[in-house]
N, C-alpha and C positions, 0 to 999 in steps of 0.2 A: 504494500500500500504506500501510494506519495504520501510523506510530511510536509506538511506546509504547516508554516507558523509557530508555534509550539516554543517557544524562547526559551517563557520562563523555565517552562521544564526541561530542557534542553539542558538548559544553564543548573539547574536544581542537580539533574544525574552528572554532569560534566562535574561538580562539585565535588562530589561524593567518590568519581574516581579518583580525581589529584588528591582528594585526602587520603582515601587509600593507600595510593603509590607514597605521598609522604610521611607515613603513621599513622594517622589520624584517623581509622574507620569510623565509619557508623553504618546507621540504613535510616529507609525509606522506601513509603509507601507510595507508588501510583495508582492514585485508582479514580474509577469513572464508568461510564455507563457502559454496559456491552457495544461495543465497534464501535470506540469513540478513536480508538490509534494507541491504545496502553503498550501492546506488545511490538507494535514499529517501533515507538519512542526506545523501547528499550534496546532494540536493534543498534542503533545509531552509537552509544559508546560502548557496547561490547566488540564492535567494528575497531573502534579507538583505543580500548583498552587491550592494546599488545604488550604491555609491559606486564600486564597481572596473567594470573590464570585467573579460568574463568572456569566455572561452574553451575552447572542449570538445573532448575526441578522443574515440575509444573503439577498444577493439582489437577485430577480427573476428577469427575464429578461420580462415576461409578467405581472407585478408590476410597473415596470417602468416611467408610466405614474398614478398610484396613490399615491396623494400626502401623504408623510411620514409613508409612509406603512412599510419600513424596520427598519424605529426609534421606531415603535411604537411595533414594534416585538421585540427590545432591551430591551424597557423599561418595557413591561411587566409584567414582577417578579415583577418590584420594582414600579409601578406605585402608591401604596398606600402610599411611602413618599413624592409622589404628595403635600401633607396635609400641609408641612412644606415651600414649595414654597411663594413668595408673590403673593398677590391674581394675578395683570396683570398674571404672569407668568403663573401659577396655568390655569386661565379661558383659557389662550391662549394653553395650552396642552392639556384641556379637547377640546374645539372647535376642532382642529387639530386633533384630534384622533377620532372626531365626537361625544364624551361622551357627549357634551351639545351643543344647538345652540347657535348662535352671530355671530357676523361680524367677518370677514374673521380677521385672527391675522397675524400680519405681520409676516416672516419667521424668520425672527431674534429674534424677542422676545420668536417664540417658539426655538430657537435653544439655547438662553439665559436658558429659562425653562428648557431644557434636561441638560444641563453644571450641572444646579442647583441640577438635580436630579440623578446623577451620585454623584453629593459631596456628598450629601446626603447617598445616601447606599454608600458611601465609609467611610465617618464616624469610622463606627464601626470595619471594618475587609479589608478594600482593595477593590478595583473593578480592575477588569479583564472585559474588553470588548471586544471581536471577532468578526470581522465582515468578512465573506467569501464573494467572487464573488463583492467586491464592484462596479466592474465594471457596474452591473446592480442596484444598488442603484438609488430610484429615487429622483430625481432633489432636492425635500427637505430635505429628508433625508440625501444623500449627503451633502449638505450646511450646518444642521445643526450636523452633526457628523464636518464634518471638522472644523467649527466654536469649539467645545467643545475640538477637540483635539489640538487646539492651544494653549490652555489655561490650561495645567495639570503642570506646571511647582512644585509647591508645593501640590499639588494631590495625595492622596492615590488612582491614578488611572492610567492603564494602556490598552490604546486601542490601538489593533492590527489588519489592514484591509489585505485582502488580496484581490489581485486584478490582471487582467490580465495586466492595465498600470497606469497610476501612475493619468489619469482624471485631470480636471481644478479643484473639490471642494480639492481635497488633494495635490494638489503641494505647494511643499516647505514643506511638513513635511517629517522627517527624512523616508527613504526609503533602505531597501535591495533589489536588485533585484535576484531572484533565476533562478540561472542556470543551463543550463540542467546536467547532469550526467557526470562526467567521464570517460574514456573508461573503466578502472578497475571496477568502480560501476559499470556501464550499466550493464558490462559481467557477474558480478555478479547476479545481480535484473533478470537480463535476463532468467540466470540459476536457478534462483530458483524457477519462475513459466513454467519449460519447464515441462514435463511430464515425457519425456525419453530423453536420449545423443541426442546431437544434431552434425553434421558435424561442425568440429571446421571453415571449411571458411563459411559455412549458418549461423551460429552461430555469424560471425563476420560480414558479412555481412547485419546481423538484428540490429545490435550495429549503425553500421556506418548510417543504410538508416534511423532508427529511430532518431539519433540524439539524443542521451543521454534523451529523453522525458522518465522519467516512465511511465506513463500510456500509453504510446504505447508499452515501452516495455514491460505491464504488459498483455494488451488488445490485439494486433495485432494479436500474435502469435496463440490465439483462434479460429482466425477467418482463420486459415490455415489449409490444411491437413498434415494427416503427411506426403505425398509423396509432398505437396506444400513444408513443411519443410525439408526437404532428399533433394529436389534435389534445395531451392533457388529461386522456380517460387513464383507468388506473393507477392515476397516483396514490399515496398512500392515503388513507384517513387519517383522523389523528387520533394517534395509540400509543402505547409507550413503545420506545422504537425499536427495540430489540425482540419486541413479536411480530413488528413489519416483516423485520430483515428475517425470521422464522417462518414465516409464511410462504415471504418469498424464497427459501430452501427447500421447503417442503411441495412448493408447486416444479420447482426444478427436478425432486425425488421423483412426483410422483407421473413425470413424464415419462420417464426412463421403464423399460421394457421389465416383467415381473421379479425372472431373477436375478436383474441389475441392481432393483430396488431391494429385493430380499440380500441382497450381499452386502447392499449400502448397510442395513438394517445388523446384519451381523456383525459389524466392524462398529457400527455405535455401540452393541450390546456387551461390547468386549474392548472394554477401555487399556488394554497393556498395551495395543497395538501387533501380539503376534501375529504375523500374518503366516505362520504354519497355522497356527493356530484356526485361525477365521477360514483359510481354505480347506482345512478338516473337518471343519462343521458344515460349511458349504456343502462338500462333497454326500455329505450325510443329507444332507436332503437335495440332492441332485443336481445345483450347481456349477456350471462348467464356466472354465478359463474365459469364455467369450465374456461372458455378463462385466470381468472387470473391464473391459477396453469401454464398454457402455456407460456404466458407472466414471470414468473417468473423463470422459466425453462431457460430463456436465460439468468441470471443472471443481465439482465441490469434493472430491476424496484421491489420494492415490494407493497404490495398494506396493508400490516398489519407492524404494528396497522396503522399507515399511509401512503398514495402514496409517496413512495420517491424513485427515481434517484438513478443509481450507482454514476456518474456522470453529472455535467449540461449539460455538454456537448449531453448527451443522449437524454435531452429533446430536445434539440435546432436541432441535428440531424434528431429523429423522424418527429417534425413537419413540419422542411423542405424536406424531402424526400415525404412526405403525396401529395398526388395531389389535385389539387383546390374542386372537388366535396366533397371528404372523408373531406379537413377540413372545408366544408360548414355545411354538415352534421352534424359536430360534433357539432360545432360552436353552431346552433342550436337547437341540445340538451338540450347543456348545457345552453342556456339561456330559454330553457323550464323547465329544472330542478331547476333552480333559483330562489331563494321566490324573488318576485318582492315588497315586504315590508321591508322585512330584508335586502338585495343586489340590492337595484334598479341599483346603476351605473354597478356592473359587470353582472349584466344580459343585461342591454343597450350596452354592451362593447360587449358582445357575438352576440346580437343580431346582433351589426352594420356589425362583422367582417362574420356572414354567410347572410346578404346582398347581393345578387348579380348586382343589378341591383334599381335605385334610389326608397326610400321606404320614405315617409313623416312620417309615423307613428314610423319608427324606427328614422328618424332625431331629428322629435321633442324630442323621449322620451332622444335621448344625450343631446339633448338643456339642460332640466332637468337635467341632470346630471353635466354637464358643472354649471351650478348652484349653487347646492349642494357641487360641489369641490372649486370652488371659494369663499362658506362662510367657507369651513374651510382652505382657502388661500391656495387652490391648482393651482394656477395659470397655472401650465405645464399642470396638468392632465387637466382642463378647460379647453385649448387650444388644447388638443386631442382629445378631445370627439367633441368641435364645429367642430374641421376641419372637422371631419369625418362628422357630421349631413351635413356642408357644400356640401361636396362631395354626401352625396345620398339627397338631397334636390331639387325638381321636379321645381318648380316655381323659375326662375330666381333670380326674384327681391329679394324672402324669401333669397336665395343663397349667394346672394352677401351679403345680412344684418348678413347672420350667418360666412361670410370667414373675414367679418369685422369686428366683436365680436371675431373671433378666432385671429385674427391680434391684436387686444387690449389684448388679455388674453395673448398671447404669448413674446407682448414688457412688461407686468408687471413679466414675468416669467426671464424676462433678453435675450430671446431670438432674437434678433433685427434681425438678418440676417430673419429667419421665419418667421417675420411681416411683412416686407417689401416684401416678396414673396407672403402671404395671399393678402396684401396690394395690390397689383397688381392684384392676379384673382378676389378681390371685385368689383375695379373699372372697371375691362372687363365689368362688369354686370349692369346692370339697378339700380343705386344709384338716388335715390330722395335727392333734394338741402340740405336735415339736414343731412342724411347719406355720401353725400360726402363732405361738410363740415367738418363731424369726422375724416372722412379718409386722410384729408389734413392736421387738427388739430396733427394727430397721426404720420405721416409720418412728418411732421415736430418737433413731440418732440422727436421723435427717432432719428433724424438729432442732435437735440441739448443733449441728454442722450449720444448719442455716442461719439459727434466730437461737442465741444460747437465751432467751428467757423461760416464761413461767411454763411456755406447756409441753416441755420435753421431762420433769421429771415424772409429772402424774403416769405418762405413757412410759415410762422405761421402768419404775417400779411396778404398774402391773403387768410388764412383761418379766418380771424380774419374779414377780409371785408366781407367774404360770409356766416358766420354766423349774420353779424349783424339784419339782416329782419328775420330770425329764430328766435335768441336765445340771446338777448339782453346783458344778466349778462352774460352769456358762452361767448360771442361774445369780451366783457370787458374782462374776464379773460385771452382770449388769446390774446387778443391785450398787457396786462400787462406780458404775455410770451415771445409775440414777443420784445419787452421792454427790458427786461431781457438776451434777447437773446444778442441782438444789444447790451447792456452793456458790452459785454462778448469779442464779435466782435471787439469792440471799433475801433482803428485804420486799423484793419485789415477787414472790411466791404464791401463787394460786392458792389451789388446796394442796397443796403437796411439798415441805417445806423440812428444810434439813434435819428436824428435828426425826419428825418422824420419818425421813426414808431411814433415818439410822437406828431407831426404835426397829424398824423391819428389819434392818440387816444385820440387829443383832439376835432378831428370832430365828432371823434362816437358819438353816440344818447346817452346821458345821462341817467340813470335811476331815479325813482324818489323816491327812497327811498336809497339812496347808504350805502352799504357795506362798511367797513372795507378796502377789496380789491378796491374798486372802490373809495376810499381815495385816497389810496397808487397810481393806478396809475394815477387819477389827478395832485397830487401833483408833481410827480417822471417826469411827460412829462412834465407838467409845469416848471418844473427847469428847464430841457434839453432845451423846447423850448422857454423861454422866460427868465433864470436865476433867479440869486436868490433870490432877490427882490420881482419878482412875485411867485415864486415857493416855498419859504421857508414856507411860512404862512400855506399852501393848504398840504403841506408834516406832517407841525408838527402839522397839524390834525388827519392827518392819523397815525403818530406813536402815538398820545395818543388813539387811538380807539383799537391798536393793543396792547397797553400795557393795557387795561381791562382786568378783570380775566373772566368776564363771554363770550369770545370771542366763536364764534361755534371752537371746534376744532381743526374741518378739515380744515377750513380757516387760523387757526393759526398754524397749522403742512405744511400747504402747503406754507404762504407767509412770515411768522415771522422772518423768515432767512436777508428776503430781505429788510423788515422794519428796524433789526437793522442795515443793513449795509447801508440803506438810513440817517440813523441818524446821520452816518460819514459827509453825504455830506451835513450837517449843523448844524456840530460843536456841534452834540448833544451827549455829551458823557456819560452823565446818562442814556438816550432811548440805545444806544446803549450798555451799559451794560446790562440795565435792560430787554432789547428784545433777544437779545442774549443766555443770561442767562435763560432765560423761555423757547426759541425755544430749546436750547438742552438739557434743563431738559423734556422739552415733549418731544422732539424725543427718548430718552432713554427711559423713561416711555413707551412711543407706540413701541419700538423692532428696530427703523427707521434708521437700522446701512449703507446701505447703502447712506442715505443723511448725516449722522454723518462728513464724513470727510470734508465736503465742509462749516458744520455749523459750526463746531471749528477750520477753518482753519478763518472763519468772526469774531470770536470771539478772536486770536490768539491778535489783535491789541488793544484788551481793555485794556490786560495784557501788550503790550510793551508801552502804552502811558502812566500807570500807573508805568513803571519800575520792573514789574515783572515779569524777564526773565523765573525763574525757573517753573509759572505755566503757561509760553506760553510755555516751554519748553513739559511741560507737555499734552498740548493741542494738539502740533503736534505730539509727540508720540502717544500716543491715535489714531489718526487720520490715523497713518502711518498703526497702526495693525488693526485699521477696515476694510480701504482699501486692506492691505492682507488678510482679514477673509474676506470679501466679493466678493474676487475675483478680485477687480478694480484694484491689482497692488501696484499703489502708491496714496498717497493722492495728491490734491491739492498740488503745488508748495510756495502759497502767503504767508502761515507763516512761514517758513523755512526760505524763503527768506530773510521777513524784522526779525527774530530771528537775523542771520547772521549778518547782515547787523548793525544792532543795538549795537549785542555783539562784533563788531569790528573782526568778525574772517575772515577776507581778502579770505584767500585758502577756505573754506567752502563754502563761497559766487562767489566765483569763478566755484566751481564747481559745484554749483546749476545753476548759471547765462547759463552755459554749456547746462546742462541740460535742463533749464526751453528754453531756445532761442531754444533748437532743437523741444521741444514739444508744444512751443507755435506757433511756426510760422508754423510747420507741421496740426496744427489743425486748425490756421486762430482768435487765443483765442489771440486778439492786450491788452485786460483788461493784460495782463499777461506782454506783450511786455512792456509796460506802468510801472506797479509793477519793473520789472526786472529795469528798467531805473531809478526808484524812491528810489527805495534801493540804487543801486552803487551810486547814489550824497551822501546818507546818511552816507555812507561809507570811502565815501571821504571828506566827511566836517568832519567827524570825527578823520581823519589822516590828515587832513590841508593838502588834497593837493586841494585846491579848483576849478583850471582849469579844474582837470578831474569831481569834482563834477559838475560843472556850465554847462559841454559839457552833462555829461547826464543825467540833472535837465531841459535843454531847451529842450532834445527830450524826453522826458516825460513830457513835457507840450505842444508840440505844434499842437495838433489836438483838434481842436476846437468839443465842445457838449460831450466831455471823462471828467467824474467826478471820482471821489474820490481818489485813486493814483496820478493822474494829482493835485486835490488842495493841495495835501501834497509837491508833487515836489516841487508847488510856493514858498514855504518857504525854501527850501533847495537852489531852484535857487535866491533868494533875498540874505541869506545868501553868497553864494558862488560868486554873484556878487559883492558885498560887499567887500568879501577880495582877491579878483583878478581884483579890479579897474575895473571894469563895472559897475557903477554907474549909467549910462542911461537905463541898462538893467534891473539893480534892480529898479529903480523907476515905468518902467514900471508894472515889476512883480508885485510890491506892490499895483498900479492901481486895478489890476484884484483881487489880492486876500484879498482887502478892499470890491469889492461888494459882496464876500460870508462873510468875518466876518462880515461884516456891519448889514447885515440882518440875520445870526445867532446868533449876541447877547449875546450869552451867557458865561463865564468868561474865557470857551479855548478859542474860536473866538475871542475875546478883548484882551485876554492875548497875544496870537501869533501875533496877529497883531501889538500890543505896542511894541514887541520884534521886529519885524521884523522894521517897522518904526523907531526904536532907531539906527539901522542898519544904516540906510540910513541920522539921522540924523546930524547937523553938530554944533558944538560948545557946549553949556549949553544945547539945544534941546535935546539932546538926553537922557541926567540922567533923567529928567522925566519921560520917556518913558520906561524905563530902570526899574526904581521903580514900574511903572502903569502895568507891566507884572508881574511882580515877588508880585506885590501884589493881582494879582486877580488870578493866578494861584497856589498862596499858600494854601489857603484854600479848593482847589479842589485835587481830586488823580491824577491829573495830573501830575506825578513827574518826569518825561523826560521833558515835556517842560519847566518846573521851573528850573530843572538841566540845562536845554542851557540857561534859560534866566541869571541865578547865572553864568555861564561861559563867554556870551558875554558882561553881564554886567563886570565882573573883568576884561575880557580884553580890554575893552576900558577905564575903570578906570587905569590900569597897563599905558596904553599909553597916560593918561594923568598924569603920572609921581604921582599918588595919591597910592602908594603903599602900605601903612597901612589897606585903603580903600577894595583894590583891593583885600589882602590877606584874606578876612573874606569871598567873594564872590566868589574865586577860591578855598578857602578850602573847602565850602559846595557842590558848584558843583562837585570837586575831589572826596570827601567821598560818594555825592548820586551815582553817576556813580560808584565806587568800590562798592557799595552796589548794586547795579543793576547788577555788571558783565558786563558793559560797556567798555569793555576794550580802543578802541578807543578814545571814549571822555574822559574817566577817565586818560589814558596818555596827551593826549589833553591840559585838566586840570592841570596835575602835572608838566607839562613841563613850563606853564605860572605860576603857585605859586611859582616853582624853581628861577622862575625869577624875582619876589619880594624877593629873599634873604631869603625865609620860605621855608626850608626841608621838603618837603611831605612824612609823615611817610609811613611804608609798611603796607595797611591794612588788616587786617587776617580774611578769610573766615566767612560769615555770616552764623550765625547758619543754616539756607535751604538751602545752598549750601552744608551741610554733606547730604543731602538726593539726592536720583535719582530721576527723574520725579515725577514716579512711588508714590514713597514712600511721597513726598509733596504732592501730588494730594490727595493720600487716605489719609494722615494726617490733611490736609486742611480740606477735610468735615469731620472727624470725630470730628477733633478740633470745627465744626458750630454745634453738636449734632448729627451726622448722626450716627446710627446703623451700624453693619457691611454688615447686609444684604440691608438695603438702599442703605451703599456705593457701594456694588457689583452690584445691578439693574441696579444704577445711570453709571459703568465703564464699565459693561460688564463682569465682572468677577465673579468670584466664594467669598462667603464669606471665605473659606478655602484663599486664596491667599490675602483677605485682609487682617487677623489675620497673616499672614506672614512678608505683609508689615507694620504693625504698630509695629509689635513685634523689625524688626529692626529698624523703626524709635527711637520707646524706648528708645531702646538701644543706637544709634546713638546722643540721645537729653539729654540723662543721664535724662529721668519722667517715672514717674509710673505709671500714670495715664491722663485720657483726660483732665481733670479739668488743669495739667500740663502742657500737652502737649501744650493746648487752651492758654496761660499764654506763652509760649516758644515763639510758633507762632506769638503774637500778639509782 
């Protein structure tokens, strides 16, 4: 097709290759109406681009439901510097592409392997990637091309998709859209495939009815006579244009002699393009060599050296113009022509679609196939092939078990609207007490994957009662779901609220060998329902089971999250490092970016109780672009929050509090309402303005059986009673938050508590107390609450007129807070050392504050020994882009070396 005009976008891809060729990749989306000139455009610098290699996909529309079928057409040139990947990566690309068996690979770790294998052949000369028709990209392949091209920032790589709209896997990357023609262009393009002079108003009126689309104005005109063209009779109507340009495909098909037309018909119904293939199926239904020269004659197909299309459009015309019998027929053929050893699923795929009427033998053989795509983590494609067995599946009961298998493969493929439909014609159907126990299990986690509020627990504890006579350990797991759910609920709870899911889970039938998990939720109901006295003991069971290295797993990818965040709610701040720290080193390791943001958003508070802002800073970044690469949006709110809220930046915290109130209360997520309430006291004890802190430290404590946000409030609410004369209010507080340090024991619990009781106490009582914090929190990384206890301790020394005293306790507290980036309490601090008559000098940026998240994080583990390609598995990134970031740490840190660097940091 001629190009005419088209600059901007010219100039947009011409962009994108020099940054290529000079480091700097990215991508970019083309997209626009069908035949608008998407795929010429892209012609023109892959012509240009001789310096890069170049590599091509394109989506098929009857591909669409096999998993990574159009990545794995990308990667083929280059699949041999597979070799260089690390091994996860590596095994998960060969499974994924079906080169070796194993368990299915999460999607992400293969979309991590392709990022890796792009850097790779770019290396040496550049990479150029084209991808056409993204539109019809299936579902993984989508996810992991957009995954890869968020990440080309320092990239000798430049991917360009072209596509009819811009799709969910590629929103938010940089996009042109391409518009139709000019009138001047049109007139032109028009005139140059006319044959002979045309009537200047026919002529204009083909401009107009066409809408500037090239390939209508290229195609249309063929499909006219010349006395249609003289005198203006079938032009187009007005339609949307790319049913014109089908119309007029479809009256070109069906000109052409029957078994021209039935061949055309075969080569649509058979999107790989074999052409052994398409003339095996021909011959099966009688077929001969002639029909292609006929078929080709019309200029819309060739059949050498392979079956390929003028345009997609052609096929998608043909097949649907076809009538039901001809594409049964075909259908047919082709999964007679089909080696059932080499292509079992696309012969099952043909089989099912010339089906007419329910066939067991073709359902099962999808079952089979749905199998097979699920170990190489096709989830979508699983979930097509069962519906369909579902759909022709003669015996009820089999029906409903396979629309309930297609409902689970379709909520692991992220599709929830689709399971909840499957969902529905399963339970029409004859379900036996285990299968519809699944089906309430799953209907209830798709409650809490989509919307974590109030109506996922009701539904997960009565599946969690109706499995119990089934399925004992299953039966536990989801009662420890329903658990977790109700956590989430907290205040904002239905009828179904933590108290009692833990009342229930502590009646269920015990098992007699217990699990790790079935620790965790002993322990976890036991605090809820009986506090901490009784709960703590049965919990810090559970988190040393989980901090074993030989744990199975799956058990520890699935609960490890929840164990370190249980650690918080007694005072266990090593498990919670140490749990923490394992769960997102395995989730990394296994590809698990969609649980990524909710794991480092639990980890966010190990780093602010430790005082360091820069790698929670960095945790939530992390979290924020996983969440964009997987689609979810935004991360979790909770570390964001208390960063804010910490580092004293008022306006930031304000406009999250905005935020997080509109999304918490919309989803029914009270765990969040809680958090939001527990930050602003922290906020406000930190600006001394203690009324407002004290107002929203009481309503973030006052729903009773709500842990962990709520026992952090108590301390802010002791505090803030304390210096707004509520004295009766803080002796209470301290009450309650004596029976959780009481019985966690260990030097934060002791420490917080002595701080908090010096608070409260009166005359010589209190300098004890005062010392007995500040000496058991010393030795610990607890260096926030040693910085408050160094704070209230000077300022009650100050106000006992012991200024000398006072000055050595408000200067350390002032310099850790300036060292933390604590603005709030760091003013705090210097306002009260002001006031023993010592000048708090100005303190000058900590050497990790010259760096950006980014640049700490990858300098932090390379600084522990990590390789680059470790550090990129462990981030998600390319090792190109970590050599990026330590090059300007380097520089930034004036070392030359890690040895250096490791010595800097420390």
């Amino acid at each position: 097709m001629q190009l005419l005009g088209r600059e901007r976008e010219r100039a947009a891809l011409e962009r994108m290759v020099e940054a290529a060729r000079d480091g700097y990749g990215g991508a970019l989306v083309v997209h626009g109406e069908p035949g608008v000139g998407k795929t010429a455009l892209l012609e023109e610098p892959v012509e240009k681009a001789t310096t890069l290699r170049i590599v091509r996909s394109a989506g098929i529309e009857g591909e669409m439901e096999l998993p990574f079928a159009a990545v794995q057409q990308l990667c083929a040139p280059i699949l041999a510097l597979a070799e260089r990947l690390p091994r996860p990566q590596r095994d998960a690309l060969d499974i994924a592409f079906g080169l070796s068996p194993g368990p299915a690979p999460n999607a992400f770790l293969v979309a991590l392997a392709v990022l890796g294998l792009l850097s790779e052949a770019a290396r040496e000369r550049g990479l150029f990637c084209v991808i056409d028709d993204a539109q019809w990209l299936d579902r993984a392949s989508a996810q992991a091309l957009g995954f890869a091209a968020r990440r080309l920032a320092v990239e000798r790589i430049a991917i360009v998709f072209a596509a009819r709209d811009m799709g969910q896997a590629l929103r938010g990357l940089p996009e042109v859209h391409v518009e139709p023609l000019g009138h001047r262009d049109a007139r032109a393009l028009l005139e140059s495939v006319l044959s002979a002079p045309l009537d200047d108003k026919v002529l204009e009126r083909l401009v107009v009815e066409t809408r500037g689309n090239p390939l209508a104005l290229v195609e249309l005109p063929r499909d006219l006579t010349s006395s249609q063209l003289a005198g203006g009779f079938g032009v187009l109507a007005a339609a949307p244009m790319h049913a014109g340009i089908e119309e007029s495909f479809q009256r070109r098909v069906a000109a052409l002699p029957r078994d021209a037309r039935l061949l055309v018909l075969i080569a649509a119904s058979e999107p790989t393009g074999d052409a052994s293939l398409v003339w095996r199926a021909a011959e099966r239904l009688g077929i001969s060599e002639s029909a292609a020269f006929a078929a080709e004659s019309s200029g819309l197909i060739a059949f050498r050296p392979g079956v390929a299309f003028r345009h997609p459009l052609v096929r998608s015309a043909v097949y649907r113009a076809a009538g039901a019998d001809e594409r049964t027929a075909v259908h047919q053929a082709l999964a007679d022509a089909t080696d059932p050893d080499t292509d079992p699923d696309r012969r099952a795929w043909h089989r099912a679609q010339a089906a007419v009427m329910p066939d067991e033998d073709v359902a099962a053989d999808l079952e089979r196939s749905a199998a097979r795509a699920q170990a190489r983590g096709g989830f979508a494609a699983a979930a097509a092939f069962l519906e369909r067995s579902a759909e022709l599946t003669v015996e009820p009961a089999t029906r409903a078990g396979r629309a309930l298998a297609a409902a689970q493969a379709k909520h692991q493929a992220g599709a929830s609207d689709d399971a909840v439909a499957l969902l529905d014609q399963a339970e029409v159907a004859p379900l036996d007490d285990f299968q519809r126990a699944q089906a309430e299990v799953l209907r209830a986690r798709i409650a809490f994957a989509t919307n974590r509020g109030s109506g996922a627990p009701p539904l997960l504890l009565a599946a969690a009662r109706r499995l119990e006579p089934l399925d004992a350990p299953l039966a536990r797991e989801t009662y420890l779901d329903a658990l977790t759910a109700a956590l989430f609920t907290g205040r904002l709870a239905g009828a179904v609220d933590t108290r009692q899911v833990a009342a229930a889970a502590l009646a269920a039938p015990q098992v007699s060998d217990p699990r790790p998990v079935d620790r965790l939720l002993d322990g976890l109901a036991t605090l809820i329902a009986h506090g901490p006295a009784a709960g703590t003991p049965p919990l810090r069971q559970a988190l040393a089971a989980f901090a074993r290295r030989d744990l199975e797993p799956a058990e520890a990818l699935r609960w490890r999250w929840l164990a370190g965040r249980a650690a918080g709610f007694i005072w266990d701040y090593k498990g919670w490092d140490l749990l923490t720290a394992h769960h997102i080193r395995a989730a990394r390791e296994a590809g698990l970016l969609a649980e990524l943001p909710l794991a480092l958003n639990t980890r966010v508070g190990v780093h602010l109780f430790a005082g360091e802002t820069k790698a929670a800073a960095a945790l939530i970044e992390e979290a924020d672009a996983l969440a964009r690469a997987t689609g979810n949006g935004i991360a979790p709110l909770y570390g964001a929050l208390g960063l804010a809220a910490h580092r004293g930046h008022e306006a930031e915290l304000a406009r999250l509090v905005r935020a997080g109130n509109e999304d918490f209360l919309a989803r029914g997520e009270g765990l969040g309402v809680t958090a939001m309430n527990w930050v602003v006291a922290v906020l406000n004890n930190g600006l001394g303005r203690y009324d407002d802190s004290f107002k929203a430290a009481v309503e973030a404590t006052r729903i009773p059986g709500e842990v962990w946000f709520s026992l952090f409030a108590l301390v802010e609410l002791i505090e803030a009673a304390c210096r707004s004369g509520r004295r009766d209010e803080g002796a209470r507080a301290i009450e309650e938050l004596r029976r959780s340090t009481t019985a966690g024991g260990t030097p934060w619990a002791l420490g917080v508590e002595a701080r908090s009781r010096a608070l409260l106490a009166e005359g010589d009582a209190a300098e004890p107390l005062y010392r007995e914090a500040i000496e058991r929190l010393q030795p610990t990384r607890l260096r926030l609450d040693l910085a408050r206890a160094h704070l209230v301790y000077g300022e009650w020394l100050r106000r006992e007129a012991r200024r000398i005293d006072a000055r050595s306790e408000l200067r350390a507290a002032y310099e850790l807070f300036s060292d933390f980036g604590m603005e709030a309490f760091a003013e705090r601090s210097r306002i009260e050392l002001e006031a023993t008559g010592e000048h708090a000098r100005k303190r000058t940026s900590a050497t990790l504050d010259q760096l950006t998240a980014q640049e700490a994080q990858v300098s932090r583990l390379a600084a522990e020994g990590n390789t680059n390609r470790e550090i990129a598995a462990q981030l998600f990134i390319s090792p190109s882009t970590v050599e990026y970031h330590l090059r300007k740490a380097f520089r930034k840190l004036d070392v030359t070396s890690r040895t250096q660097l490791a010595k800097t940091l420390r």
